[in-house]
C-alpha positions in Angstrom: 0.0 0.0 0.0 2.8 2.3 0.7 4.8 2.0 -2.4 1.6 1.9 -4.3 0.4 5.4 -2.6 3.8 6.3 -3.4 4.1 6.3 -6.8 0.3 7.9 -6.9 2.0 10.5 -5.1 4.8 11.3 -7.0 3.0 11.2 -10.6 0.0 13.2 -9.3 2.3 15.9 -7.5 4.6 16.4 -10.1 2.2 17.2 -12.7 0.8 20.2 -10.2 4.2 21.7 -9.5 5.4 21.3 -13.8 1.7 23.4 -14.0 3.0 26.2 -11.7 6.9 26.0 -13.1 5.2 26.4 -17.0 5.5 30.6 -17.4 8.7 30.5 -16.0 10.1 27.7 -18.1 8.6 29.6 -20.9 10.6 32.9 -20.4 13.9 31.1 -19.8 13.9 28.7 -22.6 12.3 31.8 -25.0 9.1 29.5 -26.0 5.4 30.7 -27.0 2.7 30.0 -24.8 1.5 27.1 -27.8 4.5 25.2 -27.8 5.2 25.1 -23.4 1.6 23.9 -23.3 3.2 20.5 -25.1 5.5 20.0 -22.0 2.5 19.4 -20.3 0.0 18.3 -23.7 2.6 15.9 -24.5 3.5 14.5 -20.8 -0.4 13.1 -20.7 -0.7 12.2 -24.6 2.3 9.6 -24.1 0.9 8.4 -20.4 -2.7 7.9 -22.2 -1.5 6.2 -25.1 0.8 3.7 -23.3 -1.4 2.9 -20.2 -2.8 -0.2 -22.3 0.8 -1.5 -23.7 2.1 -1.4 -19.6 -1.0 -3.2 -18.8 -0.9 -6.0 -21.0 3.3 -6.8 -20.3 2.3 -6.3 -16.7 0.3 -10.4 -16.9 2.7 -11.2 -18.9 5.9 -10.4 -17.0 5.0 -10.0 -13.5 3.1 -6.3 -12.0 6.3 -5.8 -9.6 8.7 -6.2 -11.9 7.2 -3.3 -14.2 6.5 -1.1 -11.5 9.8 -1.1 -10.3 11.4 -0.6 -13.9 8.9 2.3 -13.9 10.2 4.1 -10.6 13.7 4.5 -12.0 12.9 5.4 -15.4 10.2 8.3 -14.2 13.5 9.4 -11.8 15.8 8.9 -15.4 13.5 11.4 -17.4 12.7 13.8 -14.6 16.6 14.3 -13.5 17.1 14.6 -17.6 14.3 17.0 -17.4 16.4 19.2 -15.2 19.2 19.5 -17.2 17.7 20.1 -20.1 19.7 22.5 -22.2 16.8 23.3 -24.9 12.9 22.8 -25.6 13.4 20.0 -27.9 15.3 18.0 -25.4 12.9 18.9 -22.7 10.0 17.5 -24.5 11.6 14.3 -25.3 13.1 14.1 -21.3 9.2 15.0 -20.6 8.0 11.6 -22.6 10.8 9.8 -21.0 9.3 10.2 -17.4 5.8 10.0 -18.5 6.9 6.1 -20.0 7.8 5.6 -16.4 4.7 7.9 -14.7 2.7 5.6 -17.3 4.1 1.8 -15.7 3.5 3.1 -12.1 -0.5 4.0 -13.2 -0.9 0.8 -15.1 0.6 -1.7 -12.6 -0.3 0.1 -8.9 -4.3 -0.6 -8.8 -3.9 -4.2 -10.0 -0.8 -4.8 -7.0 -3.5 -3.5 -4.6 -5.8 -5.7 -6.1 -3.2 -8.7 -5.6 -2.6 -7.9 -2.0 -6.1 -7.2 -0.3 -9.0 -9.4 -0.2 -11.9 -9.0 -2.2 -14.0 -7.8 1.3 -11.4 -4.7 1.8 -10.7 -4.0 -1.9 -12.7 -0.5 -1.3 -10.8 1.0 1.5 -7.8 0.0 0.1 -8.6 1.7 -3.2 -9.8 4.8 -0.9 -6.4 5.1 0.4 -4.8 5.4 -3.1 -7.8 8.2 -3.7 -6.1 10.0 -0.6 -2.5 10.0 -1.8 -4.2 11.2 -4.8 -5.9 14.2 -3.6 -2.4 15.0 -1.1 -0.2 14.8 -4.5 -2.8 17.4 -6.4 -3.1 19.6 -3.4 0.6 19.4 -2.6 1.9 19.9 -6.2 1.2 23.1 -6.8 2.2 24.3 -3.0 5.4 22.4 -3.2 5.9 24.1 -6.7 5.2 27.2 -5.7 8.0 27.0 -2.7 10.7 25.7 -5.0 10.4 28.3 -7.8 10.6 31.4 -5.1 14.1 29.9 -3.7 15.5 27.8 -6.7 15.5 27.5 -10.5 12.5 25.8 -12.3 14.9 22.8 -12.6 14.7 22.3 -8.8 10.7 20.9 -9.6 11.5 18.2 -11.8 15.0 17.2 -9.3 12.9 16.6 -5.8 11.0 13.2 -7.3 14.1 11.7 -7.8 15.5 10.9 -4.6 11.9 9.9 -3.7 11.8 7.3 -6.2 15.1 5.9 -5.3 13.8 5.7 -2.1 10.2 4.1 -3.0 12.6 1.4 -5.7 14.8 0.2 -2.8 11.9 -0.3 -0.7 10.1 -2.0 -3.4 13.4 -4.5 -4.0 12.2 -5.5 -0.5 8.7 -6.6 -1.6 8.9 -7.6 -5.0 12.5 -10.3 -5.1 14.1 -10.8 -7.6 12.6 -14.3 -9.4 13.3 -16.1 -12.3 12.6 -14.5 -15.5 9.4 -15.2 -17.1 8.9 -15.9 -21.1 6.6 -13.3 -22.4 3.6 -14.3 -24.1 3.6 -12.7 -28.0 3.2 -8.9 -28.2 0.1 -7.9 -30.1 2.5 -4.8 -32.2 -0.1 -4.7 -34.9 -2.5 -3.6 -32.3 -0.3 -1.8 -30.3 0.6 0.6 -33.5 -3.2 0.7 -34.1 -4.5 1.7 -30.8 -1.2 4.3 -30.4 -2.5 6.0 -33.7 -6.4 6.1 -32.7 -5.0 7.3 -29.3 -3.4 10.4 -30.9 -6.0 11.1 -33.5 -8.4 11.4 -30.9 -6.6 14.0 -29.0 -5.4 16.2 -31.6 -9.1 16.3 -33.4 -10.4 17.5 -29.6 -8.0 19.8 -29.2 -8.2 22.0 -32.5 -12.3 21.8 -32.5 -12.1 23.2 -36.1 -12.9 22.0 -39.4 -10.1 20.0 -39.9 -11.5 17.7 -36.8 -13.9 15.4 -38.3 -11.9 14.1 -40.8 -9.0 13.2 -37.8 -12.2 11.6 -35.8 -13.4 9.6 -38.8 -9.7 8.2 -39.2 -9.8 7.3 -35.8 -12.9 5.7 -36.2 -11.5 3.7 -38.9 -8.8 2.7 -36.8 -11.3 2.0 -34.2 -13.1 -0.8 -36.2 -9.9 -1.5 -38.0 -8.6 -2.4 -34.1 -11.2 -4.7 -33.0 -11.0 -7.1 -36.4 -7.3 -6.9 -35.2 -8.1 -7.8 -31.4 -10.8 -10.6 -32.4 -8.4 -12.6 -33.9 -5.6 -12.8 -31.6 -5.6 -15.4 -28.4 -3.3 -13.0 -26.5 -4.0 -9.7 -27.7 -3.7 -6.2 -26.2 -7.2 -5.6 -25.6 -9.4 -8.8 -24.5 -12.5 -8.1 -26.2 -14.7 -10.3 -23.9 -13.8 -7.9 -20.7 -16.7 -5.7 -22.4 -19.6 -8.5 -23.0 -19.8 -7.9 -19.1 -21.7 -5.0 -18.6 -20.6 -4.0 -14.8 -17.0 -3.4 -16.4 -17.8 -1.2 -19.9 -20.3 0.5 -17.5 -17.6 1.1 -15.5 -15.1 2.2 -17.5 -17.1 4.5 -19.7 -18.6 6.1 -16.3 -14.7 6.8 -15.7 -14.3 8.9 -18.8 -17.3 10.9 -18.0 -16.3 11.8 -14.9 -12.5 13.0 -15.1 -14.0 14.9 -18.4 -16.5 16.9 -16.2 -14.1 17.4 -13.5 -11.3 18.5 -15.7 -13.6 20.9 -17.2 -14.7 22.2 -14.1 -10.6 22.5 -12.9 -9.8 24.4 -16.0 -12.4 26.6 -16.4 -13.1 27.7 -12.8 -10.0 29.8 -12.8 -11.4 32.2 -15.3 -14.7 32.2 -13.5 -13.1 33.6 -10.7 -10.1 35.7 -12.2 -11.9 37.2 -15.4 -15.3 37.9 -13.8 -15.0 38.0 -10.2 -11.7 39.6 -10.4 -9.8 37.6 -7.9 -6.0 37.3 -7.1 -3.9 34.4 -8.4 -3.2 33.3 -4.1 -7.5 33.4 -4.0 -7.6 31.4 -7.1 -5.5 28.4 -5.7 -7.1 28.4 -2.4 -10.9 28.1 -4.1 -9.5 25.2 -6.0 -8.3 23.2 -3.3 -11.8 22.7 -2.2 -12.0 19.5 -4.8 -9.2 18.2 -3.5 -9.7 18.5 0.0 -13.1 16.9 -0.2 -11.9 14.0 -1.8 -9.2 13.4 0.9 -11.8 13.2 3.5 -14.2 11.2 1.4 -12.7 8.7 -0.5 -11.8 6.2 2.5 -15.5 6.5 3.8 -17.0 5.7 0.2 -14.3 2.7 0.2 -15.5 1.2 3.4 -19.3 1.6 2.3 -18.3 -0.3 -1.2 -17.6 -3.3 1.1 -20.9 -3.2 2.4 -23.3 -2.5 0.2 -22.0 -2.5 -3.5 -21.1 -0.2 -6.4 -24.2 0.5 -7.6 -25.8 2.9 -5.3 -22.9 5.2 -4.6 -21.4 5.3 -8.0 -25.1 6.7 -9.4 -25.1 8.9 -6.1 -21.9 10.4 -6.4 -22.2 11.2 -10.6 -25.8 12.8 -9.5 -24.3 15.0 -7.0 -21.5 15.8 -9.7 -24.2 17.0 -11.9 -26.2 18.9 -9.1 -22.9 20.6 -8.4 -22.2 21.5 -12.3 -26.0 22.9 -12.6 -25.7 25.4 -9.7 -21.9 26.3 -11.8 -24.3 26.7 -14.6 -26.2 29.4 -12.9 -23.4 31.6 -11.6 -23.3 35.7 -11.9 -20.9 38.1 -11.4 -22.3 38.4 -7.9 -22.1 35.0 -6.8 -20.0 35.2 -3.1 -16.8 33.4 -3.4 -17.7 31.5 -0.7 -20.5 29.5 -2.5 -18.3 28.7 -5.4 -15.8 26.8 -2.7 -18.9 24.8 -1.5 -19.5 23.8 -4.9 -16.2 22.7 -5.5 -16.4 21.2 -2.6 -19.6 19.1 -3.7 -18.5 18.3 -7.0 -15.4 16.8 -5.0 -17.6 14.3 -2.7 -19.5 13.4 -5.5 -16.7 12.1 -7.6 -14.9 10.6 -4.3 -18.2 8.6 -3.7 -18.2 7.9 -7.4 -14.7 7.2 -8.1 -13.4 4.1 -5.3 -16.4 2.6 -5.6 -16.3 2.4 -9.6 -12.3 1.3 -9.5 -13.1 -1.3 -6.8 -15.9 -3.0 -8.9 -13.9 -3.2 -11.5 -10.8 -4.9 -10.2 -13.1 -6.9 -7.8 -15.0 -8.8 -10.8 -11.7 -9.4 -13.2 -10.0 -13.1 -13.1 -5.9 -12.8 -11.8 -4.7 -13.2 -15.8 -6.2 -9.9 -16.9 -5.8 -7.5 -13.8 -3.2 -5.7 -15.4 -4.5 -4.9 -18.0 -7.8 -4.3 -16.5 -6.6 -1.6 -14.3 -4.9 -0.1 -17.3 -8.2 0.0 -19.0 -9.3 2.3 -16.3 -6.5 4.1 -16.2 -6.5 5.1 -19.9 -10.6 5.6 -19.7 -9.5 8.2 -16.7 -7.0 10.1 -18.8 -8.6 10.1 -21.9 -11.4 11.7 -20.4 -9.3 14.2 -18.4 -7.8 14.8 -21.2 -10.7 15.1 -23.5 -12.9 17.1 -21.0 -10.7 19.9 -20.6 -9.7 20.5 -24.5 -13.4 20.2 -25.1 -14.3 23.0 -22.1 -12.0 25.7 -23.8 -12.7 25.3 -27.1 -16.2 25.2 -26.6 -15.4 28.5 -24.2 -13.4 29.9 -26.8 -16.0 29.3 -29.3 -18.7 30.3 -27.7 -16.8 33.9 -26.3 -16.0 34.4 -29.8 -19.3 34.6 -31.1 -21.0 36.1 -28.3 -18.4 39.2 -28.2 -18.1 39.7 -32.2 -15.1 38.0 -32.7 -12.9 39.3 -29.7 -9.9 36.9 -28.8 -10.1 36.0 -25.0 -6.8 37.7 -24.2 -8.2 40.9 -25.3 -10.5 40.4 -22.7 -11.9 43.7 -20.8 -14.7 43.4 -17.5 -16.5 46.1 -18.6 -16.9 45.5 -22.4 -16.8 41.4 -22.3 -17.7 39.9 -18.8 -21.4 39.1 -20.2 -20.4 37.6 -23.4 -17.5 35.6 -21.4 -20.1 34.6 -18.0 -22.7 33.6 -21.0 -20.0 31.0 -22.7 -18.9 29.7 -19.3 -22.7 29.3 -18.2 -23.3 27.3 -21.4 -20.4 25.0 -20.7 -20.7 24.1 -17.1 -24.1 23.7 -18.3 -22.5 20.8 -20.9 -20.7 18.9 -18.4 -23.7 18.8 -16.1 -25.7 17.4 -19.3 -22.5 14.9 -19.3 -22.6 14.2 -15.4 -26.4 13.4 -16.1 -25.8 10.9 -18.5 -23.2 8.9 -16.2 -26.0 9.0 -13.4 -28.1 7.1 -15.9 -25.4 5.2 -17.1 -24.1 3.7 -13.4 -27.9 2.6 -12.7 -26.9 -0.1 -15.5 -24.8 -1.9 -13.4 -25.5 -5.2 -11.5 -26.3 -5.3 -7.9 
């Protein structure tokens, strides 16, 4: 439990502290805002697209002995991060320790699963959901701290000693044993599902006209993927994982809920900057309401999944997800600061009484053989929607502010001339991911008692 929660830790924190180092990397290494956005854009495009790869090598190897290959290599690209001497070589240093940030996700839910008993699988899993919410609370604090005494380069430095730490201790648990033979690797699918992967993104990123076409290649891909899958006895994806309905319930509830909540996470800030006119210090502090919530909630939701089930909270907790995105829905520009942090604070239970649940049913009902890649499913359901849900929030925002205030780009932005127009587009898309929430209510009803 320790090394897992560790290496939730570390991946989770370091993305907050990278977020709050960005402008500053940006004026040293003498980059446009566009291309420093890929240190992050590009960090969660190569964890999403490799989560499944990690998964399926995890049965086939052994889950210990790819989660410690991960700790080192995530130390490897973060300590090559730091001496980076250009962009270019920061970007591929980036990928390099999200390859090893990508191992830890795929392999830690499915050593949990390994080491707990069915009957306490939910409080385990509400533990991970705490070192979780400590790692996104404590990123951007911990970031904050480094850059106002040392150089950006001290941010990507401090996970390194804590992984060598976390690898010795996992020597300890997971001996060394004889090596295994690895089943056959399924590249053609691997390829395939790496390209729909990418596609996908990049078409929800640009919103434009250029989109569909990128979607209906993926799509392609898509179908191109499953012939691929339905022929193979060991392939990357087992098909027959979704003929049960408690798991493709589950995992496309997942989605649904890291893309409201990401949507909610980036759009919030200019809710409360642009239109309520807030300091960046009473920006931060709203936003650890989510966080906060979910640290107190997530073990209780665990230990009420070993009582009564998945079904009831997971359709409890997305309903009070979409409650909390319909009162966002109906902000003004003299909404008390205060209610938006009780919100926040609600959309945070919600999706702590959704989320442990939802992971725990899965990872309960799966057979030994196929929980890595089971977990991995998950995992890339998770950040595909977190990714997906906050590209689709600001181009949706941007689109929206556009045509409400004649065409004026968002960084012209003035109070007095464009706070309605901008309120108006932010209204509409809280309103969005509410309509989403709703449907993952519906959706988690579906599942089996």
């Amino acid at each position: 439990m320790l090394l897992v929660m560790g290496g939730v830790l570390l991946s989770t924190m370091d993305s907050g502290m990278v977020n709050v180092a960005l402008p500053t990397m940006m004026r040293d290494l003498r980059v446009e805002l566009a291309a420093a956005g890929l240190v992050v854009s590009g960090y969660l495009l190569t964890v999403t697209a490799t989560l499944l790869l990690w998964g399926r090598l995890a049965d086939s190897i052994g889950r210990g002995r790819l989660y410690l290959f991960g700790l080192p290599l995530f130390a490897v690209g973060a300590m090559a991060c730091a001496f980076s001497s250009s962009f270019p070589l920061l970007l591929c240093s980036r990928s390099l320790q999200a390859l090893g940030a990508s191992m830890l996700m795929a392999t830690g839910p499915a050593i949990i699963r390994q080491a707990f008993p069915v009957g306490r699988l939910g409080r385990s899993i509400g533990l991970v959901g705490i070192a979780t919410a400590v790692g996104l609370l404590a990123g951007p604090l911990v970031g904050g701290l480094l850059l106002s005494h040392f150089s950006w380069r001290a941010v990507f430095l401090l996970p390194v000693p804590l992984c060598t730490l976390a690898f010795l201790f996992g020597r300890r648990l997971f001996p060394a044993r004889p090596r295994q033979r690895a089943a056959s690797f399924d590249w053609r699918g691997s390829c395939c599902w790496l390209a729909m992967v990418l596609l996908w993104v990049v078409a929800v990123h640009r919103l434009d006209l250029f989109s569909l076409p990128l979607l209906l290649l993926a799509a392609l891909l898509l179908r191109t993927f499953i012939r691929l899958e339905g022929r193979l006895a060991a392939p990357l994806l087992p098909l027959s994982l979704f003929t049960h309905r408690s798991f493709w319930v589950a995992v496309v509830t997942a989605a649904l809920s890291f893309a409201v909540l990401f949507a909610v996470m980036v759009l919030l800030p200019f809710y409360l900057e642009y239109i309520l006119a807030r300091p960046a210090l009473v920006v931060g502090q709203v936003l650890l309401a989510g966080p906060a919530s979910l640290i107190v909630v997530s073990p209780w939701a665990g230990r009420l999944y070993d009582r009564i089930g998945a079904r009831f909270l997971t359709t409890a907790g997305m309903a009070m997800s979409s409650l909390s995105l319909a009162a966002f829905a109906t902000m003004t520009a003299a909404t008390p600061i205060w209610l938006v942090a009780v919100q926040l604070a609600l959309l945070g239970t919600g999706q702590a009484v959704f989320l442990t649940p939802n992971s725990a049913s899965v990872l309960a009902r799966v057979e030994e053989g196929r929980l890595g890649v089971a977990a991995a499913i998950l995992a890339t359901a998770r950040n595909l929607g977190m990714v997906s849900g906050a590209a689709l929030a600001l181009s949706a925002t941007g689109l929206l502010f556009a045509r409400l205030s004649g065409g004026v780009p968002l960084a012209e932005f003035q109070l007095a001339d464009h706070g309605a127009a901008l309120l108006a587009a932010l209204r509409w898309a809280f309103a969005g991911a509410a309509a989403v929430a709703l449907l993952g209510t519906f959706l988690s009803l579906l599942r089996r008692r």
